[in-house]
C-alpha positions as CSV (number, residue, x, y, z in Angstrom):
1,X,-50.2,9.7,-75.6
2,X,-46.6,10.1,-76.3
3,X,-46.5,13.2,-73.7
4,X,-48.4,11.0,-71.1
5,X,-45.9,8.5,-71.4
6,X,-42.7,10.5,-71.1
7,X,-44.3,12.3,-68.3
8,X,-44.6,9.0,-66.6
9,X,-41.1,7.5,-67.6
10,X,-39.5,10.9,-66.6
11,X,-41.8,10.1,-63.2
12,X,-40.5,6.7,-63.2
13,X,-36.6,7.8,-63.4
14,X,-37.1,10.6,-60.5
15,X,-38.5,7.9,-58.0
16,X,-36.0,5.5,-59.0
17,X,-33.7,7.9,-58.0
18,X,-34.9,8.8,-54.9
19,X,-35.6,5.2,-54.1
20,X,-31.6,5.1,-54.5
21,X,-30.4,7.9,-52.7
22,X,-32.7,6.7,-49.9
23,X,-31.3,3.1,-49.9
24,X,-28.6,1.5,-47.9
25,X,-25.9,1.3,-50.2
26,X,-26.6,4.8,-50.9
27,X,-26.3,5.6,-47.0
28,X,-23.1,3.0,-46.3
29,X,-20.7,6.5,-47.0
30,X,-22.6,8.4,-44.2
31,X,-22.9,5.5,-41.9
32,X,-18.9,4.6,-42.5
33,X,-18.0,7.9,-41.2
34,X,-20.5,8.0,-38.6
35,X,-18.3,5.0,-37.2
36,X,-15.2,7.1,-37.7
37,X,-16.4,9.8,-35.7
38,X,-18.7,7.8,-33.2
39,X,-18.1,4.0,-32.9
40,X,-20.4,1.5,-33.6
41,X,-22.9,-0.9,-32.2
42,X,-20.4,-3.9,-32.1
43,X,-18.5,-1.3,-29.4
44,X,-21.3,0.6,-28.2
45,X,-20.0,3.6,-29.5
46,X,-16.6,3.6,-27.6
47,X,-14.0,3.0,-29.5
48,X,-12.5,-0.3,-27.4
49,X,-13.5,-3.9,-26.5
50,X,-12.4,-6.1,-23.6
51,X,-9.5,-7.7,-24.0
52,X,-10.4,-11.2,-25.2
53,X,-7.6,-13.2,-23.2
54,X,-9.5,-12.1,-19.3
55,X,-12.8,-12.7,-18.2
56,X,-15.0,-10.1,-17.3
57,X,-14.2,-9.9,-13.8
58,X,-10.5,-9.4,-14.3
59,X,-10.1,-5.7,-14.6
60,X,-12.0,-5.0,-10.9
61,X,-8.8,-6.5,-9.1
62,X,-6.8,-3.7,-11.2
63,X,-8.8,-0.4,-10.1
64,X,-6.4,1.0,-7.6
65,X,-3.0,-0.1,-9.5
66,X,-1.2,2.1,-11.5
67,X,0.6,-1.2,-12.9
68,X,0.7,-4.8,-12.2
69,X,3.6,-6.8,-13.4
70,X,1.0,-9.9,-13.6
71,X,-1.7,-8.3,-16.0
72,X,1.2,-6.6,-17.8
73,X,2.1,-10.0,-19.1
74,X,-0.9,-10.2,-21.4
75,X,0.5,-10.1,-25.1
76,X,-2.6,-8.7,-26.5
77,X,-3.4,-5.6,-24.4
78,X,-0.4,-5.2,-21.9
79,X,-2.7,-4.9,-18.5
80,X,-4.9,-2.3,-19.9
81,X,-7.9,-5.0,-20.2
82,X,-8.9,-3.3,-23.7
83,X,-8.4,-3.2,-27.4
84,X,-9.0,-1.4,-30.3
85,X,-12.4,-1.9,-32.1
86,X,-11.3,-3.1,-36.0
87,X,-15.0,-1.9,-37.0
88,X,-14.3,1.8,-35.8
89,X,-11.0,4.0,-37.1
90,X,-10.4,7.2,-35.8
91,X,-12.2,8.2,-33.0
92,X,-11.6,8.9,-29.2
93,X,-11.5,5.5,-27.8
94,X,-9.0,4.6,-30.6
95,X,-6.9,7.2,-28.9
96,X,-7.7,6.4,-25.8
97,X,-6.8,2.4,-26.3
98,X,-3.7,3.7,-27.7
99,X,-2.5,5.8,-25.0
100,X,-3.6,3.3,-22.6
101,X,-0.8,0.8,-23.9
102,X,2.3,3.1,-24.7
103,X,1.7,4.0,-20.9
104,X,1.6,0.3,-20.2
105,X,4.7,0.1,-22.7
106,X,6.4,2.8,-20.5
107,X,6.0,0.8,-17.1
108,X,7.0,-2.6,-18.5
109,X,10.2,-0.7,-19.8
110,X,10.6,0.5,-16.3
111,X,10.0,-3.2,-15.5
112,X,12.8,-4.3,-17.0
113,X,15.4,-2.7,-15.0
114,X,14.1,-4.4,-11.7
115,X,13.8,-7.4,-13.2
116,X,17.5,-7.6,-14.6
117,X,18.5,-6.4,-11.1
118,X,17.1,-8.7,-9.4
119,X,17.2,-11.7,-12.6
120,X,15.6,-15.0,-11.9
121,X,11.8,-15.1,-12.7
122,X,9.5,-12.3,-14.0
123,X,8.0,-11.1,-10.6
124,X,5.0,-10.0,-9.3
125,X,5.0,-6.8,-8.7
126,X,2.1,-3.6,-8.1
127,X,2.4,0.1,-8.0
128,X,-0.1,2.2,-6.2
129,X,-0.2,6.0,-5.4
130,X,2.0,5.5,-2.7
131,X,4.1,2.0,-2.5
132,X,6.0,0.1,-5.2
133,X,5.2,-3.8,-3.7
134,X,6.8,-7.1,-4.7
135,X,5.0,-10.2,-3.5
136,X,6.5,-13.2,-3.8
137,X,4.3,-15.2,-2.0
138,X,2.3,-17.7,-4.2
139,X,-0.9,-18.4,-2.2
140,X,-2.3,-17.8,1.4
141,X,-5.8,-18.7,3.6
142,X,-7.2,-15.1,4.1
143,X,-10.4,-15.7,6.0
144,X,-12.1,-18.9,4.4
145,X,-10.6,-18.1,1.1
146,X,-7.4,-19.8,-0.5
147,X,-6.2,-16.8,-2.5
148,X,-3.5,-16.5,-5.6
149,X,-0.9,-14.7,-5.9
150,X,-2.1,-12.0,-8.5
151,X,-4.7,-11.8,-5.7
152,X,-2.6,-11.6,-2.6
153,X,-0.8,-9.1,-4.3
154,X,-3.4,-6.6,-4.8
155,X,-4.9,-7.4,-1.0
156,X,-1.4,-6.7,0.2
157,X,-1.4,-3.6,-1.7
158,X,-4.6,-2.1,-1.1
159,X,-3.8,-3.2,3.0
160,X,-1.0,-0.5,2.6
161,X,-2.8,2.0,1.2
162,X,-4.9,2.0,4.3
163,X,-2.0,1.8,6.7
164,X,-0.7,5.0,5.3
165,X,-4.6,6.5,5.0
166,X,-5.4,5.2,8.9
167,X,-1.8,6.7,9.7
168,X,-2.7,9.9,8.6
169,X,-5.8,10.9,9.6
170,X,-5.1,9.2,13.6
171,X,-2.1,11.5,13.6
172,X,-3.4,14.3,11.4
173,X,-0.2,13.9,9.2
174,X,-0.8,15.1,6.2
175,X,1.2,13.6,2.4
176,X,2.6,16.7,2.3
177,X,4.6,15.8,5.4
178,X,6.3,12.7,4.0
179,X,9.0,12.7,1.8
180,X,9.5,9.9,0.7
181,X,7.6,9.7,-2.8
182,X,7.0,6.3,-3.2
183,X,7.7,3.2,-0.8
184,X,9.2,0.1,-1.8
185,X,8.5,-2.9,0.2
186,X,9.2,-6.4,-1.1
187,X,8.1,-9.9,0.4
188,X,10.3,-12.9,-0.9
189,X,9.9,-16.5,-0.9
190,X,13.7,-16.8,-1.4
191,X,16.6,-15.8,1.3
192,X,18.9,-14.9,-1.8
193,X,16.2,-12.5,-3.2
194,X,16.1,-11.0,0.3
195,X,20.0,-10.8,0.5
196,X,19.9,-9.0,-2.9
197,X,17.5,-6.8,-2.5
198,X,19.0,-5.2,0.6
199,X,21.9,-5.0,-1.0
200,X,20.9,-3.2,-4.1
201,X,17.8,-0.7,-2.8
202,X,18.2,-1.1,1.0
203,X,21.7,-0.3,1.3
204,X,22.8,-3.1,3.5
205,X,24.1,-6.8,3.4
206,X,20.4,-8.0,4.5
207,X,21.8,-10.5,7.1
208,X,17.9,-10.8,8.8
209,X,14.2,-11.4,8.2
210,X,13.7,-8.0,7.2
211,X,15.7,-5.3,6.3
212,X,14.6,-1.4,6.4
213,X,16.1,2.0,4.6
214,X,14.6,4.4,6.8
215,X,14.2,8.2,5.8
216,X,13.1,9.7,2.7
217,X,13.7,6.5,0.3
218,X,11.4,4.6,2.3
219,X,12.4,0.5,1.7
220,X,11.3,-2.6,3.4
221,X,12.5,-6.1,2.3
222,X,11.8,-9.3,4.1
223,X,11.8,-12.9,3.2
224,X,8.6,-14.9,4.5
225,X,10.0,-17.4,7.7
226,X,7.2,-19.9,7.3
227,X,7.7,-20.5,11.2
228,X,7.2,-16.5,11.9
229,X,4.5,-16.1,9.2
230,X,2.7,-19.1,8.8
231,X,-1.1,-17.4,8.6
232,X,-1.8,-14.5,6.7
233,X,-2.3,-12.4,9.9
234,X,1.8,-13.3,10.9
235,X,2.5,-12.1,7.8
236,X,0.2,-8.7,7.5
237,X,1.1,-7.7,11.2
238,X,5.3,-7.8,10.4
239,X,4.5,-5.9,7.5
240,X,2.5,-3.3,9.5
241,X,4.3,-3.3,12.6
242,X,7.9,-2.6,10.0
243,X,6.4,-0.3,7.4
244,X,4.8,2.1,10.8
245,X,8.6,2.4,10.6
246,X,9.0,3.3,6.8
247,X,6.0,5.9,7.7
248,X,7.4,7.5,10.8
249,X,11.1,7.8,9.8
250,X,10.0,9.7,6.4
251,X,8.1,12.5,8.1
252,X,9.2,16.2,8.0
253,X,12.6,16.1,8.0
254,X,13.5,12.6,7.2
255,X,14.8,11.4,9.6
256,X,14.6,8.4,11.7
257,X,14.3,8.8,15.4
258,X,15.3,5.2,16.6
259,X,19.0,6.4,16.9
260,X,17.9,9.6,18.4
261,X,16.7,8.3,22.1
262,X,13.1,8.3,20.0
263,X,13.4,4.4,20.3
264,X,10.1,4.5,22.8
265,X,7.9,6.2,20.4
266,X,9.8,4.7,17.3
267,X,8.8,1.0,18.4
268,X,5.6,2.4,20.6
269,X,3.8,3.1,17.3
270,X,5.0,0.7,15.4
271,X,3.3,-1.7,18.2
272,X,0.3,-0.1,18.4
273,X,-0.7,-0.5,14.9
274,X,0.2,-3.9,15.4
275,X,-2.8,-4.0,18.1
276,X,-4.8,-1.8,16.6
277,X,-5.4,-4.3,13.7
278,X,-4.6,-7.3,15.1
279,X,-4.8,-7.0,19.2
280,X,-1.4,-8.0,19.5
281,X,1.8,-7.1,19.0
282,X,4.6,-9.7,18.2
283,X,7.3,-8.2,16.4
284,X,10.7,-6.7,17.1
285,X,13.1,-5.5,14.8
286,X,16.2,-6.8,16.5
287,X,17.6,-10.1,16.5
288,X,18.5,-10.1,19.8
289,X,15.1,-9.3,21.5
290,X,13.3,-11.7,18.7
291,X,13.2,-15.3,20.9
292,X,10.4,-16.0,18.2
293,X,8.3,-16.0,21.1
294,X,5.6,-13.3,22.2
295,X,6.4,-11.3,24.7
296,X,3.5,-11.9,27.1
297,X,2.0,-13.4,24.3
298,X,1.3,-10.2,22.9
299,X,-1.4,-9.0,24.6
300,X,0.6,-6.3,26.6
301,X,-2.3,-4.0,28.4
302,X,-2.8,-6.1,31.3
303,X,0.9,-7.1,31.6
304,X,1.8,-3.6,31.8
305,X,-1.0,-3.0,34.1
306,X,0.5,-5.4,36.4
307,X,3.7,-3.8,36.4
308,X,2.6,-0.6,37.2
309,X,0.6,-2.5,40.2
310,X,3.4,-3.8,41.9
311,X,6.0,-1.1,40.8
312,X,8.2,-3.5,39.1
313,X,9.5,-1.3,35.9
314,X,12.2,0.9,34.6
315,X,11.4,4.6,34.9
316,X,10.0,6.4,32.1
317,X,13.5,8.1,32.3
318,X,15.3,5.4,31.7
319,X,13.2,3.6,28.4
320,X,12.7,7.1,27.5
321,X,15.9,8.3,26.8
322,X,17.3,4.7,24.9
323,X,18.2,3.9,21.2
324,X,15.2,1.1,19.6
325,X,18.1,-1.4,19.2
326,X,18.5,-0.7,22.9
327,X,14.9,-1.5,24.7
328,X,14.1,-4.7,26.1
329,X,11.5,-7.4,25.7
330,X,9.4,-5.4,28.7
331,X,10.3,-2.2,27.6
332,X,8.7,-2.7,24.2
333,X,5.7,-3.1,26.2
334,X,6.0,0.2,28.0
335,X,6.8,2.1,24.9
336,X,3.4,0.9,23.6
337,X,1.5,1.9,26.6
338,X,3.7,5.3,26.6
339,X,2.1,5.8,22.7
340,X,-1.4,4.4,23.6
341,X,-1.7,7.4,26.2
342,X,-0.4,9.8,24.4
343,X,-2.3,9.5,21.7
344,X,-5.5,9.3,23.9
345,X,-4.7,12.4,25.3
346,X,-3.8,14.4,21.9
347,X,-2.9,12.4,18.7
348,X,-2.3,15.2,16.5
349,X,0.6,16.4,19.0
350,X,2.8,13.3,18.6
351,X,3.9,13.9,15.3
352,X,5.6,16.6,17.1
353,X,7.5,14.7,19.5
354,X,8.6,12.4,16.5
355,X,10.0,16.4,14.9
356,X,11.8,17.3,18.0
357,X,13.7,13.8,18.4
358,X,14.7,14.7,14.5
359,X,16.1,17.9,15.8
360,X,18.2,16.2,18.5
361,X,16.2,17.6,21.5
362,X,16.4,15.4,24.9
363,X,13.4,13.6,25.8
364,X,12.3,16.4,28.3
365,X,12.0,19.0,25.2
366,X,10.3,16.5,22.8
367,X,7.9,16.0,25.9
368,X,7.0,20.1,25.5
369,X,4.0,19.7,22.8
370,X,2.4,17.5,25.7
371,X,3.1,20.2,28.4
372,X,4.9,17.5,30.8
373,X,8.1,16.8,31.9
374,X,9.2,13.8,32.1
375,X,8.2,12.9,35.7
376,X,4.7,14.3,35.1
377,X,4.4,11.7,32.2
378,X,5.2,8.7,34.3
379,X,3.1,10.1,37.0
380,X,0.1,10.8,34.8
381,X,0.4,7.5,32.6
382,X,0.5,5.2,35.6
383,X,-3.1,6.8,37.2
384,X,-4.5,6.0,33.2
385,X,-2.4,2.4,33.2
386,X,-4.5,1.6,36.4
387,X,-7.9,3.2,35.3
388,X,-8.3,2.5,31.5
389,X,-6.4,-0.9,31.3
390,X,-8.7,-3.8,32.0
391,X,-9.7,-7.2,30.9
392,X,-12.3,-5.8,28.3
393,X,-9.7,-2.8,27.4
394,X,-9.7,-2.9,23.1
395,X,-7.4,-1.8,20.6
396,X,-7.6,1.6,18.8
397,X,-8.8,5.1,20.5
398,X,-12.2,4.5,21.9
């Protein structure tokens, strides 16, 4: 009986034990490394949360930034729109959350500098791939929509991007071809933010609307005139029509061709993004041709048209051969039409022009990548003019 029984309490021990090495509080070792390596449910395994102080929505707004000075303000995860999970130590996502806000760190540092520049408020400020934007406008009617700030911002930005993009491929430019690394365009809401920043990045007393650096440091500043830009389409078209400039001016060598007798092409493309997007073309970069009114109300085809009709115009030779601070209301209108058939006929050869103008050549040899003198231009554009120029004539290449 005695043996029975030991056999049984030795029995009972054994299963005990098992019992216990099977039970949770003999597992919680295993399972907390499992969250060191792995996560845990409370993260689905990643390593990171949201960020507690935005809603769920926030981060979208944020996918083509690099930095935004606006979601950088958050105290608790600096823009990135994640934390660390306290239930899980070690692990990837740790590492990644980490990284994710000394990088953050790094740009707010960077911050810094153009903020003490430019002192006054924190602004509100994005960084893409390819421009540095400041947006000082604090809300706007796009479509039906009243939108923000933070939200203009990121519209403005992303409306940028695809200038460059729709830039490039219509003139099969390439980034390679531009030098300037990053553009910096800034829209104020003050006249003494204007004045300062043309001063400090633009290189120049900022005595107008809008003030460029043209060439490989790329910078457009402008205050908002709410008699100029009253609807977000007055705004988006000067900014457009000026930073075609920026895009131009940066190509190949560098240089800007508006002092080089380019003016006609310089302004010409500038314009004819402005119809392109809009239909209508309505800026001019210098004070003296800006009357704040439209010339023709900005629908140039059939003005031009008209012209050509009765003869009543300067000679390719003429607008073709003068400085962009030099062409007149009506010749701003010729220089668009002089772009819009050129690029119908080869837009990949343009480009070209715009090299030859940087290499000082007169308009007759910038003219070569087209195989037409000058005369032959003037003769050939006017026969186009007068057969693709109507009232149902759109904007774009078609």
């Amino acid at each position: 009986m005695k043996s029975i029984l030991g056999f049984l309490l030795i029995l009972l021990i054994q299963t005990a034990a098992i019992a216990a090495a099977a039970s949770p509080a003999a597992a919680s070792p295993a399972i907390a490394q499992d969250k060191i390596n792995t996560g845990c449910q409370r993260c689905k395994f990643t390593g990171s949360l949201p960020c507690p102080k935005h809603n769920k929505t926030a981060a979208k707004i944020e996918e083509e930034a690099i930095f935004c000075s606006i979601a950088a303000r958050c105290p608790v995860c600096k823009g990135t729109f994640v934390v660390d999970c306290p239930d899980c130590k070690g692990n990837d996502g740790e590492a990644s959350v980490e990284n994710a806000h000394a990088e953050a760190q790094r740009w707010l540092e960077k911050e810094a500098n153009f903020e003490k520049n430019m002192g006054g408020p924190t602004r509100a400020r994005v960084i893409t791939k390819h421009f540095d934007l400041t947006f000082e406008v604090e809300s706007l009617t796009v479509g039906r929509n009243v939108l923000d700030q933070h939200q203009l911002l990121h519209l403005y930005a992303q409306r940028l991007e695809t200038l460059l993009a729709d830039f490039n491929e219509i003139l099969g430019t390439r980034e390679t071809d531009h030098k300037c690394p990053r553009f910096l365009v800034m829209v104020w809401k003050s006249p003494v933010d204007n004045r300062e920043a043309a001063t400090r990045y633009a290189d120049s007393g900022g005595s107008g609307t809008g003030v460029k650096l043209l060439g490989s440091k790329g910078v457009y500043t402008m205050v908002r005139d709410r008699n100029l830009h009253a609807q977000d389409d007055d705004l988006h078209r000067s900014i457009v029509h000026n930073v075609t400039h920026l895009l131009l001016a940066d190509l190949f060598d560098a240089v800007w061709i508006g002092n080089r007798k380019g003016g006609w092409l310089d302004e010409g493309l500038a314009h004819w993004f402005e119809d392109k997007y809009f239909g209508q073309c309505t800026n001019f970069c210098y004070q003296e041709q800006n009357t704040l009114i439209a010339f023709k109300g900005g629908k140039w085809r059939m003005p031009v048209r008209a012209m050509v009709e009765i003869n009543k115009m300067p000679p390719f030779a003429e607008t073709g051969s003068k400085m962009s601070d030099q062409l007149t209301a009506a010749e701003h209108a010729l220089a668009f039409s002089y772009v819009d058939f050129l690029l119908h006929r080869d837009p990949k050869l343009l480009p070209k022009v715009a090299y030859l103008y940087q290499k000082k050549k007169e308009t007759r040899e910038a003219l070569e990548p087209y195989a037409l003198s000058v005369n032959e231009l003037e003769v050939q554009w006017k026969k186009w003019v007068l057969d693709k120029y109507t009232d149902r004539t759109g904007p774009g290449l078609k």
